[in-house]
N, C-alpha and C positions, 0 to 999 in steps of 0.2 A: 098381803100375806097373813094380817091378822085375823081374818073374814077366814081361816081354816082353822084358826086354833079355838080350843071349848073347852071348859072344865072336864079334867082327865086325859084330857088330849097329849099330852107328857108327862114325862116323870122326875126330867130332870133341867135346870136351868142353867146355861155355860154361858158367860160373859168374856170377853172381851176389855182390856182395861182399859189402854190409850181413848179418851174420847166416847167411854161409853160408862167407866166407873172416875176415873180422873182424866180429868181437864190437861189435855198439853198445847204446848207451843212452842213449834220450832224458831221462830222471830224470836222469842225471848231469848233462843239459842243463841242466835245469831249476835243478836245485843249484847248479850255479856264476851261472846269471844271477843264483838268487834272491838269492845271497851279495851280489853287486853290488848289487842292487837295492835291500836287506835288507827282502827280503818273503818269504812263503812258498813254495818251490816250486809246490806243490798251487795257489795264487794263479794263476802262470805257464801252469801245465799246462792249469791252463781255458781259458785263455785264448788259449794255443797251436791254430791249428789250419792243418792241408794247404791254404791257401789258392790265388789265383790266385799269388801273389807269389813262397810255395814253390814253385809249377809254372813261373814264368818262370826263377826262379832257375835252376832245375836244367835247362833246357833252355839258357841264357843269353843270355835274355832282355834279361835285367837284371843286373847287379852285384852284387857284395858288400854294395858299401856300400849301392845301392839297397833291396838285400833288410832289411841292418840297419835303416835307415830306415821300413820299411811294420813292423818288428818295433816301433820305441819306439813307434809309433802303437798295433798291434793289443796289443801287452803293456801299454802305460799305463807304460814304464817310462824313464828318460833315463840310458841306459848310453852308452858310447863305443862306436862299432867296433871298438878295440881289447878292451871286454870282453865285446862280444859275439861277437868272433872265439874268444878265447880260450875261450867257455862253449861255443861253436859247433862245435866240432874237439876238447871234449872229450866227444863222442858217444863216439868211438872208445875202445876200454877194452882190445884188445888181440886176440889171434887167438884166431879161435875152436878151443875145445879138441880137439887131434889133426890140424885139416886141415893141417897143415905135410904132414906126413909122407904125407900119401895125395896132396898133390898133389904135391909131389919124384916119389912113381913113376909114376904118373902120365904126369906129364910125358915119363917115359924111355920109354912104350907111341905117346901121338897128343897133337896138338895140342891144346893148353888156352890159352882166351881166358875176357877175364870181361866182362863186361857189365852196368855200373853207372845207377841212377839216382843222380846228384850234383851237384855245386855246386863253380866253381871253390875256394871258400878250403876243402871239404874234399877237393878235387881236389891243389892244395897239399900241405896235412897227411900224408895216407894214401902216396903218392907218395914221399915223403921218410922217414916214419916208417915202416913197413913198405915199403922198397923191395923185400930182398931176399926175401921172401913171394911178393911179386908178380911178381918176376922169371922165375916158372913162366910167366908168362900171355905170348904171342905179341904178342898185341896188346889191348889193356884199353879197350873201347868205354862214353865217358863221355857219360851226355844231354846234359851242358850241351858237348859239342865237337860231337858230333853233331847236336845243334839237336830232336833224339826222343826223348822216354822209352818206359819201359814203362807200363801195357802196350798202350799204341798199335798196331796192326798193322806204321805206315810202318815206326818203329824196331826191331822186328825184320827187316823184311823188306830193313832196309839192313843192319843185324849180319849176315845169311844171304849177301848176297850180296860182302858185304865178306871173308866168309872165304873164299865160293869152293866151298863144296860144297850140297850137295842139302839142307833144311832137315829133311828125315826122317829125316838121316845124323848131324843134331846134338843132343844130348845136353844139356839145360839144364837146372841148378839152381836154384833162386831159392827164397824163405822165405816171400812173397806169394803167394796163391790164386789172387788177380786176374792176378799175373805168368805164375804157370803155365797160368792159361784163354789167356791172351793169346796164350802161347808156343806151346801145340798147334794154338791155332785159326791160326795159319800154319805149319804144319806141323812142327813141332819135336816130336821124343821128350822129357820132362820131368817133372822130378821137386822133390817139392814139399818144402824140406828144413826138420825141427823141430829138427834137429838134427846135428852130423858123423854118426851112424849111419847116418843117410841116407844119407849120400855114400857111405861106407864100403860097405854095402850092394848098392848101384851097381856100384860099382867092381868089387865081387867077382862082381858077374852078370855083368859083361864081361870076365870073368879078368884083372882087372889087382890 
C-alpha cells in the first residue's frame, strides 16, 4: 500500500490507538482478574469473548459497571468493579516502541487525529496516563462518545466528515484487517500496521 503514497498525496493522518499508538494486552488482562479470582488466566481467556456487551460498552451503550456486571456472569467469577477496573486498564502496557518520535514530526508536517474503538473506564486511564503522547492528536474520536465503532461504515463516515476533508485525502492506521477493509471501502487511503515500521515506512513515502 505504501508503493501508492507520495509527498502530497494526503492531507490528513488518522491513527488508530490499541497497537498502533499504545502497546495492549489482553493476557495481562487476564492475569490480574485471574489473580483476584485465584484461578487460571487460560480459565478467563476461554471464557472471555467479543460479545454483544463488549460491543454496547464501547459504543456506550451501557456502563462500566454494567459491563462489569454481564463480565462476573460470562467469567463465573465474583470480583468487585473495583478489581475488575483495575484488571481492566491494565491492558494498557505502555507505547508502542518508537511511535513517540514519528508522531512529534509528524505533527509539525499535517493534521493528526486518532480514532479509537473504546470504553469509557479505558477512555479515563489512557487520557490521563498517556496524555502527553496523545497531545499530537487534534481531536481523538472514541466509539463510546461517538455512539460508532469500527468497522461500521456510519463511524467512519462521521470521523471523514468531522475532520473536514475529502476521505481519499485521509491516511489511516489501524492493526485490524477488518478495520482497514472498513476504512477503504469508504474511501480512506490505509495501511494495515504489524508494527511502528509500518508507520515509519508511511511516513517516509510521504517525505515526512
Amino acid at each position: 500500500m505504501t508503493s501508492s503514497l507520495s509527498p502530497n498525496s494526503v492531507d490528513v493522518l488518522l491513527f488508530d490507538i490499541g497497537r498502533v499508538v499504545l502497546d495492549i494486552s489482553f493476557d495481562e488482562v487476564m492475569a490480574r482478574w485471574a489473580q483476584h479470582a485465584g484461578c487460571a488466566p487460560a480459565v478467563l481467556a476461554k471464557r472471555f469473548v467479543v460479545d454483544d456487551s463488549f460491543k454496547h460498552h464501547e459504543i456506550g451503550r451501557i456502563d462500566d459497571a454494567a459491563f462489569f456486571a454481564n463480565l462476573r456472569s460470562s467469567l463465573g467469577v465474583d470480583l468487585t468493579d473495583a478489581q475488575f477496573l483495575e484488571g481492566w486498564n491494565a491492558i494498557f502496557t505502555g507505547e508502542m516502541v518508537g511511535i513517540r518520535p514519528l508522531l512529534a514530526n509528524a505533527a509539525k508536517r499535517m493534521p493528526l487525529y486518532a480514532f479509537s474503538n473504546t470504553n469509557p473506564a479505558h477512555i479515563a486511564h489512557f487520557s490521563a496516563a498517556y496524555a502527553d503522547l496523545l497531545s499530537h492528536f487534534r481531536t481523538v474520536f472514541l466509539s463510546s462518545t461517538i455512539g460508532l465503532r469500527k468497522p461500521d461504515a456510519e463511524a467512519y463516515d462521521h470521523v471523514v466528515k468531522a475532520i473536514g476533508v475529502p476521505a481519499s485525502r485521509i491516511l489511516f492506521f489501524d492493526d485490524s484487517a477488518a478495520n482497514i477493509e472498513g476504512a477503504r471501502a469508504r474511501g480512506l487511503q490505509a495501511i494495515h500496521v504489524t508494527s511502528t515500521d509500518d508507520v515509519a515506512r508511511a511516513l517516509t513515502a510521504l517525505g515526512i
